[in-house]
C-alpha atoms as an extended CHARMM CRD file, in Angstrom:
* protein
*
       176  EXT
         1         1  UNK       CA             44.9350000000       -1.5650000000       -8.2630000000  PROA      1               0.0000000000
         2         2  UNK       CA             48.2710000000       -2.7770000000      -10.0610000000  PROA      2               0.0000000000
         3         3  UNK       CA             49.1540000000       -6.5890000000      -10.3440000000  PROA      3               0.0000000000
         4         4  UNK       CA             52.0770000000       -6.1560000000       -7.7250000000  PROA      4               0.0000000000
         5         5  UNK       CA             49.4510000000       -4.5970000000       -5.3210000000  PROA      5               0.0000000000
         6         6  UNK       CA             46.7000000000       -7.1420000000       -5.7630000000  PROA      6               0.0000000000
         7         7  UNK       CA             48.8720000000       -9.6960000000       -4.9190000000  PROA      7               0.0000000000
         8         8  UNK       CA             50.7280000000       -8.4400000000       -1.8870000000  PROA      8               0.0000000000
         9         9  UNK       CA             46.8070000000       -7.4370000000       -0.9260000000  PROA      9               0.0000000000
        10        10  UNK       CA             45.8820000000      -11.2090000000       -1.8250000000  PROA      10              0.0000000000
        11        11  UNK       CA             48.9250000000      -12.4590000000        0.0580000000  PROA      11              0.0000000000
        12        12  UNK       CA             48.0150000000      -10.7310000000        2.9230000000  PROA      12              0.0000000000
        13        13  UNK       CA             44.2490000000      -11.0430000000        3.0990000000  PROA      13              0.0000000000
        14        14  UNK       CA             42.9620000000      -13.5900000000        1.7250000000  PROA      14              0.0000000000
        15        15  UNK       CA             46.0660000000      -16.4930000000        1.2940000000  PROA      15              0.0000000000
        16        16  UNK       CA             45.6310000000      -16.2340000000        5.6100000000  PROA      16              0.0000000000
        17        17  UNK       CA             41.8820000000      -17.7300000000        5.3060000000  PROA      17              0.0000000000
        18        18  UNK       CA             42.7400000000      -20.9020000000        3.2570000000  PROA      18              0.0000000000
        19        19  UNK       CA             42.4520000000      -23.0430000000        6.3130000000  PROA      19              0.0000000000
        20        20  UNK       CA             39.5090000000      -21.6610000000        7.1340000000  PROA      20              0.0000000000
        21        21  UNK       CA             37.5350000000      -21.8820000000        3.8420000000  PROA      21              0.0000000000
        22        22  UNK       CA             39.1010000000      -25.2460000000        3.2100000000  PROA      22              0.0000000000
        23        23  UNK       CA             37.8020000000      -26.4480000000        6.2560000000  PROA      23              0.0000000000
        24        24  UNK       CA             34.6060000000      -24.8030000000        5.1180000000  PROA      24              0.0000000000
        25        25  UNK       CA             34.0830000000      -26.2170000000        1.5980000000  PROA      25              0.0000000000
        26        26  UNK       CA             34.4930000000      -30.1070000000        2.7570000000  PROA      26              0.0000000000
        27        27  UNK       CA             32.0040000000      -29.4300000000        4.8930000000  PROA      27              0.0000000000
        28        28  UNK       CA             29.9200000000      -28.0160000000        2.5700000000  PROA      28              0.0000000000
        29        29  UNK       CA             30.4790000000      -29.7740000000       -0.4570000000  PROA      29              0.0000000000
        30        30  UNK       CA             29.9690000000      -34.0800000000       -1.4900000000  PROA      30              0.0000000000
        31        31  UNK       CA             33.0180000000      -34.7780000000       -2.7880000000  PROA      31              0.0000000000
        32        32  UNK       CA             36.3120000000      -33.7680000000       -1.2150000000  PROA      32              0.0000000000
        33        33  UNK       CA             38.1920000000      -34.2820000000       -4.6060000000  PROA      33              0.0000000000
        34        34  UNK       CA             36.9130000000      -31.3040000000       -6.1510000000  PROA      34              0.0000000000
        35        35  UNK       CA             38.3390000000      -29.2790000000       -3.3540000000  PROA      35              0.0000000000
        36        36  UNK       CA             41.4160000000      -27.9650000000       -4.6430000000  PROA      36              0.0000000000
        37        37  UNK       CA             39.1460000000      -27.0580000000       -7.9210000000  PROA      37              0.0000000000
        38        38  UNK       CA             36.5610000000      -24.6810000000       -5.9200000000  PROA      38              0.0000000000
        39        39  UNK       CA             39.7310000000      -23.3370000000       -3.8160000000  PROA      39              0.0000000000
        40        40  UNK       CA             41.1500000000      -21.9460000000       -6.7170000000  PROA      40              0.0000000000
        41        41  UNK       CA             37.9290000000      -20.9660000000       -8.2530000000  PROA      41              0.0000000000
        42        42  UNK       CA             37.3090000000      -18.8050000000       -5.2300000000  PROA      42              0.0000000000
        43        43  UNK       CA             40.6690000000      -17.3850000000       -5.3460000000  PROA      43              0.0000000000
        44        44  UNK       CA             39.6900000000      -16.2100000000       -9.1410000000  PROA      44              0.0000000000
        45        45  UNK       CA             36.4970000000      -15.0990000000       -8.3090000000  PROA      45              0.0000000000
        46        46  UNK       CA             37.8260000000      -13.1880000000       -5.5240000000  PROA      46              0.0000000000
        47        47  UNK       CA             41.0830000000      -11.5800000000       -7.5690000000  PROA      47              0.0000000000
        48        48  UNK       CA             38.6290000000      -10.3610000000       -9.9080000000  PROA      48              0.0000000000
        49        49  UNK       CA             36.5340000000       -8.5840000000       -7.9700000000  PROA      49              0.0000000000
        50        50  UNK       CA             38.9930000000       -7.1100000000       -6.0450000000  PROA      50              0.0000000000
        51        51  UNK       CA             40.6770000000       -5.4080000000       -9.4810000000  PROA      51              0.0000000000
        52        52  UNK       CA             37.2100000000       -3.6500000000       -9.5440000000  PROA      52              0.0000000000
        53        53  UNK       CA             36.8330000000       -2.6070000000       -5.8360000000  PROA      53              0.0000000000
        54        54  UNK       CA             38.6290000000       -4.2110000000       -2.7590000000  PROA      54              0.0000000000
        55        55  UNK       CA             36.4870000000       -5.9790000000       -0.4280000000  PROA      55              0.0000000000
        56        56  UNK       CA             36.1030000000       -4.6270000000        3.2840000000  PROA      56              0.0000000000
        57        57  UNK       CA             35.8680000000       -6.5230000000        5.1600000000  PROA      57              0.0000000000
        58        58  UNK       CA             37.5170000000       -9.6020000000        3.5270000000  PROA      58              0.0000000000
        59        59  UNK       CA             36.6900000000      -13.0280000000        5.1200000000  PROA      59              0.0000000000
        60        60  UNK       CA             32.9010000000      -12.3650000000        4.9960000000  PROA      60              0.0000000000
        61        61  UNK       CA             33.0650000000      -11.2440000000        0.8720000000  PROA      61              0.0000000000
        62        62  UNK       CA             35.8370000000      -14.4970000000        0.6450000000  PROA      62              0.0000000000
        63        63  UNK       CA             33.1770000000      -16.9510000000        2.2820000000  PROA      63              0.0000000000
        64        64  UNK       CA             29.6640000000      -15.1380000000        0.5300000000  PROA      64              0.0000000000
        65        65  UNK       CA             32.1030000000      -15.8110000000       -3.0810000000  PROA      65              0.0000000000
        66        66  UNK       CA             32.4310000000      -18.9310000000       -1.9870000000  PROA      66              0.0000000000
        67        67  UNK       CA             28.6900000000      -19.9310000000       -1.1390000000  PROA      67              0.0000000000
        68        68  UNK       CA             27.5270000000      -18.6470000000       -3.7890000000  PROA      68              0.0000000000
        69        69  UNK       CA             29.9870000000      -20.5030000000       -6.1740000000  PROA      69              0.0000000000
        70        70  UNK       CA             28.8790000000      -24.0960000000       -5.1590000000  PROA      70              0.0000000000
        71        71  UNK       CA             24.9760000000      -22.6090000000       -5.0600000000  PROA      71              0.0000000000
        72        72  UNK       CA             25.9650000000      -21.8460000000       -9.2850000000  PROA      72              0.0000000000
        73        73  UNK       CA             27.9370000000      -25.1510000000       -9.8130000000  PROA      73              0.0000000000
        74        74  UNK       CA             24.8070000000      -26.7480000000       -7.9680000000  PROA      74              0.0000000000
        75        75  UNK       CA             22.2210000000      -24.9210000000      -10.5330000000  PROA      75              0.0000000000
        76        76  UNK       CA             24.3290000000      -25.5880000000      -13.1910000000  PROA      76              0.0000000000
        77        77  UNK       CA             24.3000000000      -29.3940000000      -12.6640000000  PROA      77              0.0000000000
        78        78  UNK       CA             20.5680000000      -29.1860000000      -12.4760000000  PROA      78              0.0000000000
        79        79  UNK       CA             20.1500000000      -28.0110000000      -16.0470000000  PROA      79              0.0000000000
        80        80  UNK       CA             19.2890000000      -29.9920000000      -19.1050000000  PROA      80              0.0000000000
        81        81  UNK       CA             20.6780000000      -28.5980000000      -22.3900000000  PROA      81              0.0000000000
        82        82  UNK       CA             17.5320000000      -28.1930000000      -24.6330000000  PROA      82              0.0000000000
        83        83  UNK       CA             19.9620000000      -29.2290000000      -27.2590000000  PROA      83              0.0000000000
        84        84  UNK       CA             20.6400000000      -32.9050000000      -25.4970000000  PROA      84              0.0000000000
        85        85  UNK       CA             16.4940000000      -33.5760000000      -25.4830000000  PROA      85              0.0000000000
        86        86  UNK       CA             16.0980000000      -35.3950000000      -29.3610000000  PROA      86              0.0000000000
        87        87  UNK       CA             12.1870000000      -35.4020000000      -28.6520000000  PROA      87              0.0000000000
        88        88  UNK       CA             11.0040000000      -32.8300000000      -26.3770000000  PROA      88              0.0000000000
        89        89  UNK       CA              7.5420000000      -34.0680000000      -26.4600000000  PROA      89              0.0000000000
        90        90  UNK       CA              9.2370000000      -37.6720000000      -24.4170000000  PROA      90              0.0000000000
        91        91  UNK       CA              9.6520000000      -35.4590000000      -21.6540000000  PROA      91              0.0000000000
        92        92  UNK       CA              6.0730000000      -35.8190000000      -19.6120000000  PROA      92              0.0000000000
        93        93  UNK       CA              6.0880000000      -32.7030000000      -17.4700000000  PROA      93              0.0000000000
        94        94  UNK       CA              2.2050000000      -34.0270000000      -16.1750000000  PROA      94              0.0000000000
        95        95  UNK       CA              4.5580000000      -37.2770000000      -14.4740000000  PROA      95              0.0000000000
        96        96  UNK       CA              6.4200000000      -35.6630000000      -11.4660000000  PROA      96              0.0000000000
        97        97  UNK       CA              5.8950000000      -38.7410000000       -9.5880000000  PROA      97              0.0000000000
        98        98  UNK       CA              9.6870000000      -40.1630000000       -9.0370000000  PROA      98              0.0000000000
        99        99  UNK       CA             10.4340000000      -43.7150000000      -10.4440000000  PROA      99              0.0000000000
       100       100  UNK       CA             11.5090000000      -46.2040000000       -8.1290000000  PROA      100             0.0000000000
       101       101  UNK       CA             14.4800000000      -45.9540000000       -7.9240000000  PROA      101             0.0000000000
       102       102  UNK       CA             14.5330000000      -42.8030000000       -6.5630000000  PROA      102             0.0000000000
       103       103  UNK       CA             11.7100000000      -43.9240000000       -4.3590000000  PROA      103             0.0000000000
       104       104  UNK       CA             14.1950000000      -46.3600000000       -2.6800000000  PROA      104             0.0000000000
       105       105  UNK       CA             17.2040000000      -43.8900000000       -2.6310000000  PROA      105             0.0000000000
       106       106  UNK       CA             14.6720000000      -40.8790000000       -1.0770000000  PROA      106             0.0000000000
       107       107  UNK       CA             13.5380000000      -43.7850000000        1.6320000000  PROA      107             0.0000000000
       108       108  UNK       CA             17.0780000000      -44.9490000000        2.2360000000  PROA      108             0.0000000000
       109       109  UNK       CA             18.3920000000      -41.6010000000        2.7500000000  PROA      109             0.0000000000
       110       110  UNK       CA             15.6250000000      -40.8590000000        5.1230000000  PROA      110             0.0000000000
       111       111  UNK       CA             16.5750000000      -43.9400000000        7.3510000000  PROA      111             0.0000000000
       112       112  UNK       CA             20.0110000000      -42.6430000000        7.5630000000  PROA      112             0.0000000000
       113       113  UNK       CA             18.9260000000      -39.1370000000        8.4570000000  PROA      113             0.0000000000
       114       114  UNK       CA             16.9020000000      -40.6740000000       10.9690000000  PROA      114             0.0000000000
       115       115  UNK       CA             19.2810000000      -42.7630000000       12.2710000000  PROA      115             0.0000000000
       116       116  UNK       CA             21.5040000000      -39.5100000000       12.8710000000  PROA      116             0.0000000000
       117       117  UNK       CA             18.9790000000      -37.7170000000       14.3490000000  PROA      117             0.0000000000
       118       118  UNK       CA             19.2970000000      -40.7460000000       17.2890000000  PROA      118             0.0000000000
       119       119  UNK       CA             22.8400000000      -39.9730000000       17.7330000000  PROA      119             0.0000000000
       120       120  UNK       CA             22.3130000000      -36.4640000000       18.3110000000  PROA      120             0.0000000000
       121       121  UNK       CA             22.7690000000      -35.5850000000       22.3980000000  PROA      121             0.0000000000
       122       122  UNK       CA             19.1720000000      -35.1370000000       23.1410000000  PROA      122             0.0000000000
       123       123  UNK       CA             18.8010000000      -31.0370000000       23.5380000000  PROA      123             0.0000000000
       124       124  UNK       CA             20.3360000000      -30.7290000000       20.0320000000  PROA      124             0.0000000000
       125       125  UNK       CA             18.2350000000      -33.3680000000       18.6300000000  PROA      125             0.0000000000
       126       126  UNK       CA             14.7370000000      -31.5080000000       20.2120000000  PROA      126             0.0000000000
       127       127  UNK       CA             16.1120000000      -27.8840000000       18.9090000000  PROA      127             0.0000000000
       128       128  UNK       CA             17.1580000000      -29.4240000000       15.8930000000  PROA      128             0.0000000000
       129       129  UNK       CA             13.6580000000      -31.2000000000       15.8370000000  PROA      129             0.0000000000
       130       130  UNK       CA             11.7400000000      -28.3340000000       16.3810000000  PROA      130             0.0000000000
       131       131  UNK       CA             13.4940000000      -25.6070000000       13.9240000000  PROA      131             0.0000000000
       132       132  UNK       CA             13.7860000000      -27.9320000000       10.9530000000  PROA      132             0.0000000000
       133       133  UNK       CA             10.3650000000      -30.0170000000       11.2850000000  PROA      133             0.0000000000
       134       134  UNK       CA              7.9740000000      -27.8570000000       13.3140000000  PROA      134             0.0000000000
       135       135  UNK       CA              9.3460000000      -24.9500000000       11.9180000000  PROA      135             0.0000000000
       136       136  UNK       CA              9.5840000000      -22.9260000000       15.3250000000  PROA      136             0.0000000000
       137       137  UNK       CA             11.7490000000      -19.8540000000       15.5940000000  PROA      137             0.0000000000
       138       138  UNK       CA             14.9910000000      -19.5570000000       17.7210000000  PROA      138             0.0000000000
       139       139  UNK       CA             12.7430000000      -17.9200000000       20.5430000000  PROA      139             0.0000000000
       140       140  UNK       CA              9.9480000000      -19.9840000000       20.6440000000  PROA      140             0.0000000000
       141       141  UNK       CA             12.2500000000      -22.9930000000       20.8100000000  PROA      141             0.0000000000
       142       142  UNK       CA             14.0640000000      -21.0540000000       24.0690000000  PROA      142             0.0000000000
       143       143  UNK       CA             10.6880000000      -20.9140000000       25.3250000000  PROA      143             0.0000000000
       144       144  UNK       CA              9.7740000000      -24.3250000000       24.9090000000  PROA      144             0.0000000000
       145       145  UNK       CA             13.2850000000      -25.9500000000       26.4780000000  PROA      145             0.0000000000
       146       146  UNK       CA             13.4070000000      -23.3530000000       29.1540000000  PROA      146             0.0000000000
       147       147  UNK       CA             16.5890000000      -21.7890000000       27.7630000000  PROA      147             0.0000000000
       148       148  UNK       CA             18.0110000000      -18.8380000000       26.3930000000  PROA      148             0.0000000000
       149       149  UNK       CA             18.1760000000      -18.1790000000       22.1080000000  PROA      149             0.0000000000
       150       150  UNK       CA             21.8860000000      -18.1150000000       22.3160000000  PROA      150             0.0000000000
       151       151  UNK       CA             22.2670000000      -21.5560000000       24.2920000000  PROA      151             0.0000000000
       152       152  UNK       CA             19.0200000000      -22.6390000000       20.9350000000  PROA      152             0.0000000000
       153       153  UNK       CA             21.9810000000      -21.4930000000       18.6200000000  PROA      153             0.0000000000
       154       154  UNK       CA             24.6940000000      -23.4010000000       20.3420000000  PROA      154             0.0000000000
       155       155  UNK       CA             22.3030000000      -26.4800000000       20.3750000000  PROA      155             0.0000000000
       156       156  UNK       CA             21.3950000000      -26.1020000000       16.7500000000  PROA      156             0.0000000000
       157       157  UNK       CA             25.5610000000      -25.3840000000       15.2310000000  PROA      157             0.0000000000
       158       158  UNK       CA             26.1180000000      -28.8300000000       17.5760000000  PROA      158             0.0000000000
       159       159  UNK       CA             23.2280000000      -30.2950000000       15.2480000000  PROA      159             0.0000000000
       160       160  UNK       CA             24.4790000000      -29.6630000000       12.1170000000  PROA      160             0.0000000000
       161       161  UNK       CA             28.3580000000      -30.0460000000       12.8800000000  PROA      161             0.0000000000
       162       162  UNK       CA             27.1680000000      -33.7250000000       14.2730000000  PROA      162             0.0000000000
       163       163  UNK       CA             25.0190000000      -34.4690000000       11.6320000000  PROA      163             0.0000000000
       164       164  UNK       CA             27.4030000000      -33.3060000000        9.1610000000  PROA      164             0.0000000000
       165       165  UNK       CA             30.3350000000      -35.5820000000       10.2770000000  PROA      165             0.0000000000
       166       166  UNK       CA             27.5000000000      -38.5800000000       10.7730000000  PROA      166             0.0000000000
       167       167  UNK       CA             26.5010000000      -38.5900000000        7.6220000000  PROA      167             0.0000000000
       168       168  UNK       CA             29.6890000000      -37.2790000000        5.6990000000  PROA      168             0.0000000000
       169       169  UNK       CA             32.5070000000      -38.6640000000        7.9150000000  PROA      169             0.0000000000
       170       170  UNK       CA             34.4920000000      -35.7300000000       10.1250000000  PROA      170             0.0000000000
       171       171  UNK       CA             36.6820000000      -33.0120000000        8.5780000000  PROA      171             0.0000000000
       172       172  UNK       CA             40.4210000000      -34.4180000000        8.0140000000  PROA      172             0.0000000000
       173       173  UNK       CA             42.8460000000      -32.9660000000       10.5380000000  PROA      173             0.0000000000
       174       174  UNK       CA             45.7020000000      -31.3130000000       10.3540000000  PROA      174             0.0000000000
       175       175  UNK       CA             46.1770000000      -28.1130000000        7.6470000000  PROA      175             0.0000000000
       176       176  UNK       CA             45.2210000000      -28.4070000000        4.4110000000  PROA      176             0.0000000000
């Protein structure tokens, strides 16, 4: 595909989703000022791929390119250069017992999660309750609230969008 044609293609396919995955990445991602970064990271990612084969349809391949970008720049913030580790032998795999510190972090964190599982409206807070800590599936959580698997969806996307503004603060409005 020629430069002229990628862009008119990129103009018209993928500039029209910005809102969209905007809206998408602060929800998905800590800290809002690296937004504009992972925008235009996904805008490379995508540009490239498309001079190889254009994507069909386009919003799912723009939103899978963007998952899977903050899943890398997650892993990659997990890893410790073997070059940065002066005494390898310091590092104690056999103590995987956190310090505590990050004892008192991991038990405030779960008192905030558990204060915005309160908030939830009740129905979300039992489907929500029963998917993520019982482990039930969508249909035997319809069966146990008497409702149908699509109204167990609707419950559970209330969950997470509530939870997600709870304990992150809501979206901003307005475009981006």
């Amino acid at each position: 595909m020629a430069a002229f044609d990628l862009e008119t293609w990129f103009v018209r396919e993928v500039l029209p989703l910005e809102s969209q995955l905007t809206h998408f990445l602060r929800r998905s991602w800590r800290n809002a000022s690296d937004i504009p970064d992972l925008l235009q990271e996904v805008y490379m990612r995508v540009c490239e791929a498309a001079q190889k084969q254009v994507p069909n349809p386009v919003k799912p391949f723009v939103f899978a390119v963007a998952r899977n970008m903050m899943i890398d720049h997650v892993r990659r913030e997990n890893v410790v250069p073997i070059e940065s580790i002066s005494d390898p032998d310091a590092l104690d795999p056999a103590d995987d017992q956190p310090g505590p510190d990050r004892s008192a972090i991991a038990r405030d964190e779960l008192r905030r999660l558990e204060a915005a599982l309160e908030r939830l409206p009740a129905r979300a807070r039992e489907a929500m309750m029963l998917k993520k800590v019982e482990g039930f599936t969508r249909r035997e959580i319809a069966t146990r609230m008497g409702v149908s698997e699509k109204t167990v969806k609707w419950h559970l996307g209330e969950a997470v969008r509530a939870l997600a503004d709870i304990l992150y603060g809501p979206p901003p409005e307005g475009p981006a």
